[in-house]
C-alpha positions as CSV (number, residue, x, y, z in Angstrom):
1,X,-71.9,134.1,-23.2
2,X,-74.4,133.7,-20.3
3,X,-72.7,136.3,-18.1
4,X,-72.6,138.6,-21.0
5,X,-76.0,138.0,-21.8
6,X,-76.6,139.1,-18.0
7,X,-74.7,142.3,-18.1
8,X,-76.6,143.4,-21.1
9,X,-80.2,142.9,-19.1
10,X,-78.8,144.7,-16.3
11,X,-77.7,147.8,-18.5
12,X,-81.0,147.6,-20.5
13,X,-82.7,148.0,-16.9
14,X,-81.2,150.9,-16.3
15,X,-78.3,150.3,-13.7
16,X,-75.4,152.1,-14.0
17,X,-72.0,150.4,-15.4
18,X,-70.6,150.9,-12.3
19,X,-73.1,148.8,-10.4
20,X,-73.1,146.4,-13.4
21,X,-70.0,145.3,-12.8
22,X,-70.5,145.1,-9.0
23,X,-73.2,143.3,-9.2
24,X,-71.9,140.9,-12.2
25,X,-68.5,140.4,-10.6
26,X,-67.1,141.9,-14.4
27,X,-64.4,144.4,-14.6
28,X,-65.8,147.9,-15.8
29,X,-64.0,147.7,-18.8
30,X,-65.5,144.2,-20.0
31,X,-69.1,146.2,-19.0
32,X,-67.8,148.9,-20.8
33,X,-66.8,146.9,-24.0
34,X,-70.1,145.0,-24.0
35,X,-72.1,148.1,-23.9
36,X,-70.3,148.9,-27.1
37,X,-71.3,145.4,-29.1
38,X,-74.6,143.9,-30.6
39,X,-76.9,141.4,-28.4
40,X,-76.0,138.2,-27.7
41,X,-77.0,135.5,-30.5
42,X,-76.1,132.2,-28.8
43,X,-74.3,130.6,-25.8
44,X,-71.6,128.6,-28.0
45,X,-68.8,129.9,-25.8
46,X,-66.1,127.7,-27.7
47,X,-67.2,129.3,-31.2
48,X,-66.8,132.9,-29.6
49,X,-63.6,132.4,-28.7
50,X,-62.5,131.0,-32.2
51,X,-64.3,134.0,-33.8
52,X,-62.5,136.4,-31.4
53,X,-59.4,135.3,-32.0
54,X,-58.8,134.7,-27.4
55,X,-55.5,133.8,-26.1
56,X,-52.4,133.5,-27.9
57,X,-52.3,132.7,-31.8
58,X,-50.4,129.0,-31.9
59,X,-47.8,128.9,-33.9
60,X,-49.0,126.2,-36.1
61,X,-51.4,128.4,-37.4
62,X,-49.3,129.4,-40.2
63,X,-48.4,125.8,-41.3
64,X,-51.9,125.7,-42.0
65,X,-52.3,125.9,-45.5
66,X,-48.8,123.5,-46.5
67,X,-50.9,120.7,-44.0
68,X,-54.0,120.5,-46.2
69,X,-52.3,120.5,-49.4
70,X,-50.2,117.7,-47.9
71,X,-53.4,116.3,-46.8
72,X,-55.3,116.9,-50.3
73,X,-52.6,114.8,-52.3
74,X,-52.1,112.0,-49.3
75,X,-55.2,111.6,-47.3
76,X,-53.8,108.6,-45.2
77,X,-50.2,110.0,-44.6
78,X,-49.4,109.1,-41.4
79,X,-49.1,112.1,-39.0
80,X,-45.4,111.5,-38.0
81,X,-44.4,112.1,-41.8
82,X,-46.4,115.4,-41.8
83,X,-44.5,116.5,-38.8
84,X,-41.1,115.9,-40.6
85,X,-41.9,117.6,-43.5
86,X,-43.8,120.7,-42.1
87,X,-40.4,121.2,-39.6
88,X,-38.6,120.6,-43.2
89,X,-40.4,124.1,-44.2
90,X,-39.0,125.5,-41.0
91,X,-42.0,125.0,-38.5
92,X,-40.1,125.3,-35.0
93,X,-43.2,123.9,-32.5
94,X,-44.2,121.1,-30.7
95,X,-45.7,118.0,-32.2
96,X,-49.2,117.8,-30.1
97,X,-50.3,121.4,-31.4
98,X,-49.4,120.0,-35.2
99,X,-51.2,116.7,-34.2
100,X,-54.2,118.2,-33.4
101,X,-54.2,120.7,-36.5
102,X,-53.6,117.7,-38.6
103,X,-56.5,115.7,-37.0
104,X,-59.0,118.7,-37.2
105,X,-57.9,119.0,-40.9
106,X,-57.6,115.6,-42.3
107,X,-61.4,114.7,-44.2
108,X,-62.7,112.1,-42.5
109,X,-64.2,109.6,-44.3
110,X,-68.1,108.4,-42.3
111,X,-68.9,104.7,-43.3
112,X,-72.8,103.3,-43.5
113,X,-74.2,101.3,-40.6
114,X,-74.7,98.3,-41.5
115,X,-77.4,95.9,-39.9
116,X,-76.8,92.6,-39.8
117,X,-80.1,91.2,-39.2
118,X,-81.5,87.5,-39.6
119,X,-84.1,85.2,-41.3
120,X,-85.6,82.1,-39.5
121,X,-83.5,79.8,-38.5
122,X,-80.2,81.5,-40.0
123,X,-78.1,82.5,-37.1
124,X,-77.4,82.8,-33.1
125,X,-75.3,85.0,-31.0
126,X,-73.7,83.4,-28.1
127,X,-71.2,85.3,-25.4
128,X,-69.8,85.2,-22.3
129,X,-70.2,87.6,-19.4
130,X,-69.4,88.4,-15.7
131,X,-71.0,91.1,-13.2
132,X,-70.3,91.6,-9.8
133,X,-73.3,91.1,-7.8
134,X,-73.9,92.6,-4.2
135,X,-76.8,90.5,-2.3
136,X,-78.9,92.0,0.1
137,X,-76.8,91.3,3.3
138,X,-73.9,93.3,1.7
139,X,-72.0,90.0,0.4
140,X,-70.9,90.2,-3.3
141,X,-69.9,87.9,-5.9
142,X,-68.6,87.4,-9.2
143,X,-71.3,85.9,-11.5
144,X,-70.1,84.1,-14.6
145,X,-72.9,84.0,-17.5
146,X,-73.7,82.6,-21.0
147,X,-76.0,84.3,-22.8
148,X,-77.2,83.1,-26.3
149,X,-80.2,84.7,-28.7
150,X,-82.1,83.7,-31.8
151,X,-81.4,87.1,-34.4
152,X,-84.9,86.7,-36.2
153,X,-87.0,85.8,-33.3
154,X,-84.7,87.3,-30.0
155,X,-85.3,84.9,-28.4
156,X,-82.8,84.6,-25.4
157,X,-81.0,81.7,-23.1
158,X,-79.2,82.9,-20.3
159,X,-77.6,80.3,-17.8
160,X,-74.5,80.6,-14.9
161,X,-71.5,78.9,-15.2
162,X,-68.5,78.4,-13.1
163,X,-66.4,79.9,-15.4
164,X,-65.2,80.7,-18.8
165,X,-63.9,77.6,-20.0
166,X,-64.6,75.6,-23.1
167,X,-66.1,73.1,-21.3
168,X,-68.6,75.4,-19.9
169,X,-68.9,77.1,-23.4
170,X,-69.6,73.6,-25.0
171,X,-72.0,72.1,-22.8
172,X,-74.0,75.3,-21.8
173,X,-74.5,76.0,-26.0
174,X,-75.9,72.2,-26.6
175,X,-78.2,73.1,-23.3
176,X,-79.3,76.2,-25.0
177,X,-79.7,75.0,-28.7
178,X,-81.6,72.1,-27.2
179,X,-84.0,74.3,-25.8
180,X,-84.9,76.0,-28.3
181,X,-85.7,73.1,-30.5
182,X,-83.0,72.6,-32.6
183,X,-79.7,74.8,-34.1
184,X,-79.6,77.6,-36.7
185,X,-77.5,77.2,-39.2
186,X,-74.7,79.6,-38.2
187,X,-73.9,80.0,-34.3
188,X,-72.0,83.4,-34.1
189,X,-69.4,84.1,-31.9
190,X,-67.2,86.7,-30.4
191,X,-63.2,85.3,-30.4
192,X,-61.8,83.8,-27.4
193,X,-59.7,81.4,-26.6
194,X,-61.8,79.2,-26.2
195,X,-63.0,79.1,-29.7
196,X,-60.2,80.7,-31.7
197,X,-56.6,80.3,-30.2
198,X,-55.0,81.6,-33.7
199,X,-56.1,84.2,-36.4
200,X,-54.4,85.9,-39.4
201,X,-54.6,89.6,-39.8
202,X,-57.6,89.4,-42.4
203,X,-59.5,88.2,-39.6
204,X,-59.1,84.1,-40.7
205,X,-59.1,81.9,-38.0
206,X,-55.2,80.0,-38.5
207,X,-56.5,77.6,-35.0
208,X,-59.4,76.3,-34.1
209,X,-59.2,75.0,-30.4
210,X,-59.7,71.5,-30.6
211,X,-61.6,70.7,-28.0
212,X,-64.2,73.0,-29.6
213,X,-64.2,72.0,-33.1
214,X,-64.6,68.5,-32.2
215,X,-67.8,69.3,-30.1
216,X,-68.8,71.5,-32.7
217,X,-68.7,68.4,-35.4
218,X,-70.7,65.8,-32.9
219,X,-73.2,68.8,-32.4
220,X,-73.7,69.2,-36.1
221,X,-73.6,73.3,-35.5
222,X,-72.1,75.6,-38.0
223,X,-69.5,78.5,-36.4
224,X,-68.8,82.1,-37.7
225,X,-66.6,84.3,-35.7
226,X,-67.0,88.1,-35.8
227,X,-64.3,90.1,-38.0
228,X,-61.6,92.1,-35.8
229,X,-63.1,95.6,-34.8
230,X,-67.2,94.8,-35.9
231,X,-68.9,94.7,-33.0
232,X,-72.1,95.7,-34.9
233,X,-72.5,92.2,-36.4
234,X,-72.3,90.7,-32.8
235,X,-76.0,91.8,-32.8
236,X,-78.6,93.8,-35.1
237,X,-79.6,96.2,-32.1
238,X,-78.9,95.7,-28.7
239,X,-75.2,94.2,-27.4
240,X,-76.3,90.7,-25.8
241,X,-74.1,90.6,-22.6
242,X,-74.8,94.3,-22.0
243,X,-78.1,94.0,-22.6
244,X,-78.5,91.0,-19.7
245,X,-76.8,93.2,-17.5
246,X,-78.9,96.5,-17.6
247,X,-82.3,94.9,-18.1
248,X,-81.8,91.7,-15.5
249,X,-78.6,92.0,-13.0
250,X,-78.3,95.9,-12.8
251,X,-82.1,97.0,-11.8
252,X,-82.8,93.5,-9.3
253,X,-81.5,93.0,-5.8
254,X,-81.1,89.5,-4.5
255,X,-81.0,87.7,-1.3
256,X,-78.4,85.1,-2.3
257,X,-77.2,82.9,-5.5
258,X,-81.0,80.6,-5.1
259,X,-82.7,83.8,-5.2
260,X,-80.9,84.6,-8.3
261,X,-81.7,82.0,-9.9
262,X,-85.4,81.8,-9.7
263,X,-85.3,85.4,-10.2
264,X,-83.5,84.5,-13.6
265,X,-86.2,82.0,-15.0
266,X,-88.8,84.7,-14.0
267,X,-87.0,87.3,-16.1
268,X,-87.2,84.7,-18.8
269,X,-90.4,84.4,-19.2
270,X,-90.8,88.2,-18.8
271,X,-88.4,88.7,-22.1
272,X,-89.2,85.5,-24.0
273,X,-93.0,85.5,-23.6
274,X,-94.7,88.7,-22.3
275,X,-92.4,91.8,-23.0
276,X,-92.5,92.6,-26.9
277,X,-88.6,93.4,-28.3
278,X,-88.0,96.9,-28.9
279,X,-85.8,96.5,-32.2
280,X,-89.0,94.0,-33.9
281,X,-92.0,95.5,-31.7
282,X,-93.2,91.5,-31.3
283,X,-92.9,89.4,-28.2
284,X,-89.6,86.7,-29.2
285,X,-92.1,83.7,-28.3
286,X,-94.5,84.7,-31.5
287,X,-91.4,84.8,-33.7
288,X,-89.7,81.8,-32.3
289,X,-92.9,80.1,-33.2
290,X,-92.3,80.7,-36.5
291,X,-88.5,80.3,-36.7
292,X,-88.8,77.2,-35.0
293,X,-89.4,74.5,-38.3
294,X,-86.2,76.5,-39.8
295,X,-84.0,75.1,-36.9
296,X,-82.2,71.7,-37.4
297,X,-81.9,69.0,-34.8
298,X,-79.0,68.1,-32.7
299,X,-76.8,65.3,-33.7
300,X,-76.2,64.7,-29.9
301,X,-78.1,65.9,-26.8
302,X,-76.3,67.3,-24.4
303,X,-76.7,64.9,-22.0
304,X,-74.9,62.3,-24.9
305,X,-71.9,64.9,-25.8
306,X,-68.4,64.2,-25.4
307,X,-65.7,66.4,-25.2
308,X,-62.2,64.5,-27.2
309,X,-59.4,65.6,-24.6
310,X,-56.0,64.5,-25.8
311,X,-53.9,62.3,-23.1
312,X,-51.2,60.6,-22.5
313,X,-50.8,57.0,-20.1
314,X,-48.6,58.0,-17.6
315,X,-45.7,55.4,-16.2
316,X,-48.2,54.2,-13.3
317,X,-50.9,53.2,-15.5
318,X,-52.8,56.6,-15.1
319,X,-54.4,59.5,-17.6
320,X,-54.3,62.5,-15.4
321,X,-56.9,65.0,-16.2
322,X,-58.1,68.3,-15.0
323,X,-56.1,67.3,-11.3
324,X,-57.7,63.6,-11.5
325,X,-55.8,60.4,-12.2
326,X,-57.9,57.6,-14.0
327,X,-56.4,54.0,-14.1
328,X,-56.1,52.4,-17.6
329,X,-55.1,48.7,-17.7
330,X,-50.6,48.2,-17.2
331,X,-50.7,47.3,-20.7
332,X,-51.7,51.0,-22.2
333,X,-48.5,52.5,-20.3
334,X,-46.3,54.8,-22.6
335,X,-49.3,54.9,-25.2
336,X,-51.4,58.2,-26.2
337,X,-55.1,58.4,-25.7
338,X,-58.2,59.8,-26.3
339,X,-60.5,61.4,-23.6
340,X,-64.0,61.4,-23.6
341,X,-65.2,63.8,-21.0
342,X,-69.1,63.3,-20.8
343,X,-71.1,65.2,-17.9
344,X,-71.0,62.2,-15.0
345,X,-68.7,60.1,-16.4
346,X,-65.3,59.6,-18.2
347,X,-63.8,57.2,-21.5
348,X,-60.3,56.8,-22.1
349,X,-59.3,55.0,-25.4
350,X,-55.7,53.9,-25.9
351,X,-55.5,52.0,-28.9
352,X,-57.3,48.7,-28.2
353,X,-57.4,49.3,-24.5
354,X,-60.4,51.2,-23.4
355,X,-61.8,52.4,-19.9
356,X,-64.8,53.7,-18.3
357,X,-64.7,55.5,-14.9
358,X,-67.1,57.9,-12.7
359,X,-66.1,61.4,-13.5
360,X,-64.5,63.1,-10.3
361,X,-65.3,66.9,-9.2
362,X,-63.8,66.9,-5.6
363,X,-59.9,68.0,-5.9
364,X,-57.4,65.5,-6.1
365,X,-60.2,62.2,-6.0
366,X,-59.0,59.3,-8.5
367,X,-60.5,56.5,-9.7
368,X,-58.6,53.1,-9.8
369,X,-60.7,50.0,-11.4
370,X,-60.1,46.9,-9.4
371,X,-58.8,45.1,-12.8
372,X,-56.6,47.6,-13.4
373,X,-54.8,48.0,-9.5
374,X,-54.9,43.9,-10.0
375,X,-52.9,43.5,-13.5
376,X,-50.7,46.5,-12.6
377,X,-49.3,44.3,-9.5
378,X,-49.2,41.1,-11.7
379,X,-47.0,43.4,-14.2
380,X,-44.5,44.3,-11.9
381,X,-41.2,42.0,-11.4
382,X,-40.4,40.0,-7.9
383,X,-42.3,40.1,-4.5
384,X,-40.7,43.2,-3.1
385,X,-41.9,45.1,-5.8
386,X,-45.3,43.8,-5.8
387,X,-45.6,44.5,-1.6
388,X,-44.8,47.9,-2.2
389,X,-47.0,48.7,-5.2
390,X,-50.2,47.2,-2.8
391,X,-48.3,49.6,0.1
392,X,-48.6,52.5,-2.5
393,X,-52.4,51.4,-3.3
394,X,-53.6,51.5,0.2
395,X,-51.6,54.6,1.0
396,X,-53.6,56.4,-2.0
397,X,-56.7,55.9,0.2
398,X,-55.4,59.1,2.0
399,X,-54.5,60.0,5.8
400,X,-56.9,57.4,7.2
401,X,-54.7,54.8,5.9
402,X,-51.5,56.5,6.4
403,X,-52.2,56.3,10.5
404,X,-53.7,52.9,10.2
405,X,-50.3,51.4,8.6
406,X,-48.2,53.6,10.6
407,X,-49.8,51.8,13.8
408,X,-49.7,48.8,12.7
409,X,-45.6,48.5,11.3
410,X,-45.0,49.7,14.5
411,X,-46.4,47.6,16.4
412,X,-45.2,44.9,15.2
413,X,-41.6,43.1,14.8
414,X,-40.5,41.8,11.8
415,X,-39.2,42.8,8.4
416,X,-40.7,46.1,7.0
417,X,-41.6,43.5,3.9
418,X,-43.6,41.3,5.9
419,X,-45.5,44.3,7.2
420,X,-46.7,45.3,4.0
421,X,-48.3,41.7,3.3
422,X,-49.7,41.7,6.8
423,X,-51.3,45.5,6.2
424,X,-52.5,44.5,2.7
425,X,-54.5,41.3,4.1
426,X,-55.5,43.4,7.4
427,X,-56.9,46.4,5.3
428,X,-58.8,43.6,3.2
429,X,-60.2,42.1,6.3
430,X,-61.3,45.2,7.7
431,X,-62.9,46.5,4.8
432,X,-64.2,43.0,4.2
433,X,-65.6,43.4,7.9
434,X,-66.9,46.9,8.1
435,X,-68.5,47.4,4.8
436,X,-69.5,44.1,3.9
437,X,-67.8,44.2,0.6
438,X,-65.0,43.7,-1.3
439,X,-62.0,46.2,-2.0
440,X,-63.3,49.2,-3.5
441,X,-62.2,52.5,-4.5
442,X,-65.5,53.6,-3.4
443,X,-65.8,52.3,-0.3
444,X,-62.6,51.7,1.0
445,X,-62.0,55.5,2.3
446,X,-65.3,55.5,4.0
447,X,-65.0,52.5,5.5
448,X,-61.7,53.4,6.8
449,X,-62.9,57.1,8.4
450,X,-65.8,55.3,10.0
451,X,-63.5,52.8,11.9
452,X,-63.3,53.4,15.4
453,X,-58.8,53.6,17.3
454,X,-60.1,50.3,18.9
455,X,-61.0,47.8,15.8
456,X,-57.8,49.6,14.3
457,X,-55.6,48.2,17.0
458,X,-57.0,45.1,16.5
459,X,-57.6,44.4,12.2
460,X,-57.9,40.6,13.4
């Protein structure tokens, strides 16, 4: 419409249509033709076209009055059917030409928005998200986040995590809801696995995860998911994880993962306690102020919550969890077993057998209570047995030990038997001499790196 426009100001100054089109790049007979017709009245080049009638008619065009009187009697008629019986009436085209008619004809039905906005102390909206950050010396990582709000007050918690798991989920919320004084009385969340393994169609949840639910119940919190496709009631205004993004990781640059996270509490207080919220116009600290009576204390702090874990005692008097083996007295072998997982430290309950262990981070570290290496070697049957079980305990101590042993059956003559008992009263006598203390899951490794190729030729 533009370039018609153009012609017609060149023509009304004068210039011949020859020139015109020279100058326009037009043919002489589109200059010609526009001569002819009125002024240009708008630039809408697509309804020009449909008004003109450009290009050649489709041949779905004359279908169209059997469509809508299909479409007036069965709104919802699936598109495939209307296809069948339109060919039935002896249309002979393709089906994306009769999909589109049928789409550009079919009324469309344009539902409310609906807000779902909060009172004091009535709900939260919790999520997970990830970015990849860039630091400033051009090294990048993927940041894992969990980001909760207050509805009524907006007032936001945003910490990292290493990941996505429930564990993180759990611990990170109690973090949050302890922080703000207390929880609302429904904690809303999106559905993931994590929360929801199993839903019906009508959007019911068929499967809670377990792990989940139970820290829910110590926690005293109350859950509602989101429905299936209503991603407004995820949040009255704003979408929370995209909002962290654009406003916080999208517009800062950081040095490295420290710089981060100072530059996170900073943008905290920015949101929490300076900047006012565009959706209520009032800074979320003045709100939370007066949400904050409407909130209802913790059952547990998080520093007191325990995650129930499922487990099994394995054959060799050991709950594996998470790649970590935790001894549990001979007795609780074959039995199933309750996990605690707390945040530095670990209970297993088997019955009336119960343990408590240091939790382990680094891969593959156990921990093997001195009462439970020294029943599991009174429980097994004859001497030989016995020797090897202590072989197999001071092989667990890693490759230190492995060398040390090696060294020390070869080195000697005798019965590979008798060079067990002689290792497992050497090793004892070492550790006894080295660490000043007695055999100990936590020192014995150490002690055992730290020894020198001389005092292990020579235990004594």
């Amino acid at each position: 419409m533009l370039k018609r426009h153009e012609v017609e100001i060149l023509l009304k100054a004068g210039h011949g249509k020859t020139e015109v089109a020279r100058l326009t790049g037009v043919s002489l007979c589109s200059v010609k033709r526009i001569a002819q017709e009125g002024p240009v009245m708008h630039v809408d080049d697509a309804a020009e076209r449909a008004q003109r009638q450009v290009g050649r008619p489709s041949t779905v065009t004359n279908f169209r009055k059997p469509i809508l009187e299909i479409l007036q009697h069965a709104p919802d008629l699936a598109s495939l059917e209307i296809l069948r019986r339109v060919r039935e009436a002896g249309y002979e085209g393709g089906k994306t030409a009769l999909y589109a008619l049928v789409a550009s004809l079919r009324p469309k039905s344009a539902k409310p928005l609906v807000r779902f906005e909060g009172l004091p102390g009535e709900f939260s909206q919790h999520d997970f998200g990830q970015i990849e950050v860039q630091f400033v010396d051009g090294a990048s990582r993927r940041i894992h986040f969990f980001a909760s709000r207050l509805k009524y007050s907006r007032f936001m918690c945003v910490s990292l995590v290493r990941d996505e798991a429930v564990e993180s989920l759990v611990r990170t919320l109690a973090e949050h809801l302890a922080s703000w004084g207390g929880a609302p009385l429904q904690c809303v969340f999106d559905r993931p696995k994590t929360v929801a393994l199993k839903w019906r169609k009508n959007g019911e949840v068929a499967e809670w995860n377990p792990v989940f639910a139970y820290a829910t119940l110590e926690l005293g919190v109350g859950v509602e998911l989101c429905w299936p496709y209503r991603a407004q009631q995820k949040g009255s205004v704003e979408n929370l994880v995209g909002f962290v993004k654009s406003s916080f990781f999208k517009v800062r640059r950081f040095h490295d993962e420290e710089d981060l996270r100072l530059q996170l509490r900073a943008w905290h207080e920015e949101v929490n306690q300076q900047r006012p919220c565009r959706a209520t116009g009032v800074i979320p600290a003045v709100r939370w102020a007066e949400e904050k009576p409407r909130l209802r204390p913790l059952k547990v702090q998080p520093e007191e919550l325990a995650l129930r874990i499922p487990v099994y005692v394995g054959p060799t008097g050991t709950v594996l969890h998470d790649g970590h083996a935790y001894s549990m007295p001979p007795e609780a072998i074959s039995m199933p077993a309750t996990l605690y997982l707390y945040g530095q430290r670990v209970r297993i309950v088997a019955g009336r057998y119960e343990a408590v262990h240091p939790r382990k981070f680094v891969a593959h570290e156990g921990s093997s209570l001195a009462e439970h290496r020294a029943a599991l070697v009174a429980a097994v049957s004859g001497k030989r047995g016995q020797r090897y079980l202590k072989r197999q305990q001071l092989l667990e101590l890693g490759e230190p030990a492995i060398r040390y042993l090696t060294e020390i059956v070869h080195r000697r003559r005798g019965s590979g038997t008798r060079m067990s008992t002689d290792c497992a009263r050497s090793c004892r006598v070492m550790v006894r001499r080295f660490c000043g203390e007695p055999w100990k899951p936590v020192s014995r490794n150490k002690c055992l790196v730290r020894c020198t190729w001389r005092d292990l030729s020579h235990p004594g």
